[in-house]
C-alpha positions as a printed NumPy array, in Angstrom:
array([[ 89.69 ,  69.853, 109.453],
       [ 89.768,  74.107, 110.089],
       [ 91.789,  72.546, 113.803],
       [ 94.179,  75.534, 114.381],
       [ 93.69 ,  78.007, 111.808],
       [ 91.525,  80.322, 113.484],
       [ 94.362,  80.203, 116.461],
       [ 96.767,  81.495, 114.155],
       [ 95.065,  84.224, 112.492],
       [ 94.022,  84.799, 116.25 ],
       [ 97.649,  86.058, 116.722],
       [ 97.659,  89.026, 114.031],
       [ 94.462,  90.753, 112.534],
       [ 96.432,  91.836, 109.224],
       [ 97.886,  88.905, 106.861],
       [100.376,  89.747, 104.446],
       [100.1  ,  88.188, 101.151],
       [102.881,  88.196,  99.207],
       [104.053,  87.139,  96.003],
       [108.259,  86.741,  95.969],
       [110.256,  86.834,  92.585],
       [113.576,  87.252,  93.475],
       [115.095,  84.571,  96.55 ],
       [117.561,  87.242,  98.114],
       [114.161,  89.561,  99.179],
       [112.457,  86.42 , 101.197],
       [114.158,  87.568, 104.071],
       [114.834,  90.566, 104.171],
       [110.947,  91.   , 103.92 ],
       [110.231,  89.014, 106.274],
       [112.102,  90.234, 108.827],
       [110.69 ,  93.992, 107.691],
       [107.435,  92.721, 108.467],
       [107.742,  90.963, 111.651],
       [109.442,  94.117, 112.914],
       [106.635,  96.119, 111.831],
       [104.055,  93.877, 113.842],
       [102.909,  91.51 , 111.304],
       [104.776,  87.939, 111.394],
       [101.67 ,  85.924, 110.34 ],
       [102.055,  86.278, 106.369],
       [101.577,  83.837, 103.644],
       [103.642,  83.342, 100.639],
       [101.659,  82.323,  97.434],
       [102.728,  79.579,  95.086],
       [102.771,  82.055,  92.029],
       [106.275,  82.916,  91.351],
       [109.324,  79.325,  90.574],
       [111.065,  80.486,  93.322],
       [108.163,  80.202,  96.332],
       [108.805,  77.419,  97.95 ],
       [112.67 ,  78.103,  98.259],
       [111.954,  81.614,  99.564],
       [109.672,  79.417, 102.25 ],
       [112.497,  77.791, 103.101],
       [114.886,  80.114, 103.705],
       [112.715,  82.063, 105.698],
       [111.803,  79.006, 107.9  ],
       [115.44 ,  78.906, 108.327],
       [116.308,  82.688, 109.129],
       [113.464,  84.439, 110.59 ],
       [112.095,  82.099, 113.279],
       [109.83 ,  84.813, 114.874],
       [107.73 ,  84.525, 111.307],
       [104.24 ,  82.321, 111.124],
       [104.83 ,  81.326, 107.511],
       [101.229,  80.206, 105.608],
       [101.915,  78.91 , 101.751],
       [ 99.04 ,  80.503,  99.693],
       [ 97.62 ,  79.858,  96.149],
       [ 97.372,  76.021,  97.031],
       [ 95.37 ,  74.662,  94.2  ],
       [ 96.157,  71.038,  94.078],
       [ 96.534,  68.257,  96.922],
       [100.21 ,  67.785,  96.187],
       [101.141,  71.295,  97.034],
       [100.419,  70.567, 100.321],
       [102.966,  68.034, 100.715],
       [105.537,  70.442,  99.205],
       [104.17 ,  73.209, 101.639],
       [104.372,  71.062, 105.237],
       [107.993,  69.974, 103.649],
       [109.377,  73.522, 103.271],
       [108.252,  74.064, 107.095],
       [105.243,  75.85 , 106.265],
       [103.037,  76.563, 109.346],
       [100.017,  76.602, 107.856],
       [ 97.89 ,  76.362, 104.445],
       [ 95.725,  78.845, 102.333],
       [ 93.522,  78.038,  98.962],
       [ 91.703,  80.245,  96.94 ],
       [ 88.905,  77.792,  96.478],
       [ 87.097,  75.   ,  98.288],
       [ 88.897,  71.474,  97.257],
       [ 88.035,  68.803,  99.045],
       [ 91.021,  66.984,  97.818],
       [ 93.287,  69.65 ,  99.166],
       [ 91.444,  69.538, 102.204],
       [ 91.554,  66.252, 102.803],
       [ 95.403,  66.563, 101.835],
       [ 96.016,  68.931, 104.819],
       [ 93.962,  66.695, 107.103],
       [ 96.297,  63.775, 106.629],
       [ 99.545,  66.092, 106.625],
       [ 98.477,  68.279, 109.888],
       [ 98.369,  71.131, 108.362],
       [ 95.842,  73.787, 109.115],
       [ 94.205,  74.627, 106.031],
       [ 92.437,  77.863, 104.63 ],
       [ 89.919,  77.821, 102.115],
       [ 88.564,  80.075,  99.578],
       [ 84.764,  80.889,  99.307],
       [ 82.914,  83.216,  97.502],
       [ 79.11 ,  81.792,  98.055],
       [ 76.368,  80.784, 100.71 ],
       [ 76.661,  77.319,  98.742],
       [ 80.694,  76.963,  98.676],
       [ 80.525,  77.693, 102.519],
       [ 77.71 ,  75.244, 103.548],
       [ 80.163,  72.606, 101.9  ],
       [ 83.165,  74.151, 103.557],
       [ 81.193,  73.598, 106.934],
       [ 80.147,  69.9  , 105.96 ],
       [ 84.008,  69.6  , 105.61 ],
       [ 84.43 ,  71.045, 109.31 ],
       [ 85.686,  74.063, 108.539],
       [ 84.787,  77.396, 110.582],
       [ 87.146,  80.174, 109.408],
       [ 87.329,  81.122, 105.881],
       [ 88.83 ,  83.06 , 103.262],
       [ 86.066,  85.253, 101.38 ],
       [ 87.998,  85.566,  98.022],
       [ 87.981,  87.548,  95.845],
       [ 86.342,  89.718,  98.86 ],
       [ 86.023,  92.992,  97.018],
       [ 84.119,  91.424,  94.013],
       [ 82.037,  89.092,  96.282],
       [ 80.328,  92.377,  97.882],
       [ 83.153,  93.199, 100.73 ],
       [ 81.934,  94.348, 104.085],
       [ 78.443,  94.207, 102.844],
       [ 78.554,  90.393, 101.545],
       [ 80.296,  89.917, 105.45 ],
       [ 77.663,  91.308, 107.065],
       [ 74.981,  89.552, 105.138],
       [ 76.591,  86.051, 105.796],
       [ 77.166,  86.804, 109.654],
       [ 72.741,  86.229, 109.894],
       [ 72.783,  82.5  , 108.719],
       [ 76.491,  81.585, 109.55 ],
       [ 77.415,  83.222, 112.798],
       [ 79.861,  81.025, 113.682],
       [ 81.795,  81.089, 110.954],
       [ 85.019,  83.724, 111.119],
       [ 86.245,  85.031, 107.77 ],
       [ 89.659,  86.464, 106.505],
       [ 88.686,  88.648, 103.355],
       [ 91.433,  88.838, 100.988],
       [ 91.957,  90.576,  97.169],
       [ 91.221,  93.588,  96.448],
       [ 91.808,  95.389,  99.426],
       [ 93.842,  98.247, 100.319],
       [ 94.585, 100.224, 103.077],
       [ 91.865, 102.691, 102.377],
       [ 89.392,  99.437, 103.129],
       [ 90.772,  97.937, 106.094],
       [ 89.018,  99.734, 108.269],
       [ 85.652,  98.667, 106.704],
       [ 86.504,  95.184, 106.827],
       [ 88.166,  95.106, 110.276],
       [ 84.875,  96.525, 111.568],
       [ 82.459,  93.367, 111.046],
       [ 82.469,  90.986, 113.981],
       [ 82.813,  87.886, 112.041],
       [ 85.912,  89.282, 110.472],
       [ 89.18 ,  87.664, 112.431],
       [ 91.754,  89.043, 109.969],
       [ 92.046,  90.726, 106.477],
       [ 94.572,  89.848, 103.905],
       [ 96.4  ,  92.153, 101.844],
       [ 99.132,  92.399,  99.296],
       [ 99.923,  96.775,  99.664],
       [102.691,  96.053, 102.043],
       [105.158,  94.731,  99.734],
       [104.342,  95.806,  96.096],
       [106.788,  94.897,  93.473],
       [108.627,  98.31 ,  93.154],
       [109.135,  98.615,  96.77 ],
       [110.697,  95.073,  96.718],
       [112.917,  95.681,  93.741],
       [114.506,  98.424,  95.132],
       [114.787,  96.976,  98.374],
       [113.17 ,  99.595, 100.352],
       [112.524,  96.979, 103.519],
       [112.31 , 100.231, 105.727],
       [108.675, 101.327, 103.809],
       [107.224,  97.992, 103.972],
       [107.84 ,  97.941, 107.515],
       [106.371, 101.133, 107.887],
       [103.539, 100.164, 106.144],
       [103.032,  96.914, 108.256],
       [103.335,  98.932, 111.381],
       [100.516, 101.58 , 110.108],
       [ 98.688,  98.789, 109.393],
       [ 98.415,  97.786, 112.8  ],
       [ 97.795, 101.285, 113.803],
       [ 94.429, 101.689, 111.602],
       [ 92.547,  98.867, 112.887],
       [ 89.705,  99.811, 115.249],
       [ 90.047,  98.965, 119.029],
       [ 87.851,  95.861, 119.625],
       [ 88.551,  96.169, 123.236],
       [ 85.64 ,  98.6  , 124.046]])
């Protein structure tokens, strides 16, 4: 069921997470973070407007991989394939939602917090996870306690963290990506300042350790 989630997060090793009240900052955002190195990002289904915002910037910023977070319920993930959403993220393991993005081809990331919730995320075929929330579940520590019994598994941590902890997290091997919602907090999108957030993406991509060696 994971088929082509770890791929994606594969292409970026920061995920935006962002939550979008107002329609006329979807993309203009967007855009600021895809020029500041980041066009993975995932748009939560907590604000009326989410899905429309999803749609425009399917429409308008082609270069974005758009992900539809907060997916609690099977039917969101109809609503999220048919605003041209690229992929799926949950907070928690469903397997009604999982089945859900099974049958609509959608690559689906779930939520665990547990040992237990991720033996049953495996038994559903899944091998790349969100740890959520990561900084209550024990952060790097809890990663690097799970990578002894689960080594296959790949993990994007996500709430909680900043850019003071991305570093930390970006350091464990079994980490493929770390989500974050600093880029684009709400007073930097109500005043429009798309300039900062790209800043702050392309920073971002600066402070991650070099893997390569």
């Amino acid at each position: 069921m994971s088929h082509g989630i770890r791929e994606i997060l594969a292409g970026t090793s920061v995920l935006p997470v962002l939550r979008i009240s107002s329609l006329e900052a979807a993309v203009p955002l967007a855009r600021a973070l895809v020029d500041g190195g980041l066009p993975v990002m995932e748009v939560t289904l907590r604000t009326d407007i989410a899905l429309d915002a999803i749609r425009q910037i399917v429409r308008e910023v082609p270069e974005a991989r758009l992900g539809v977070g907060t997916v609690v319920l099977a039917e969101q993930v109809a609503e999220a394939a048919d605003a041209g959403a690229a992929f799926a993220v949950s907070p928690g393991l469903s397997e009604a939602v999982a089945r859900a993005a099974d049958r609509a081809g959608l690559p689906l990331l779930p939520g665990v917090m547990t040992p237990s919730e991720l033996m049953q995320a495996r038994d559903l075929g899944f091998d790349t996870l969100k740890l959520f929330p990561a900084e209550q579940a024990g952060g790097p520590e809890m990663l690097r306690a799970l990578a002894g019994p689960f080594p296959d598994v790949r993990f994007c941590p996500t709430g909680g963290i900043d850019e003071t902890r991305l570093g930390a997290y970006m350091a464990q091997p079994n980490v493929i990506a770390v989500g974050g919602s600093w880029f684009a907090p709400a007073d930097l999108l109500a005043a429009g300042e798309w300039d900062t957030i790209r800043r702050l993406a392309s920073r971002a991509r600066h402070l991650l350790p070099d893997r390569s060696r």
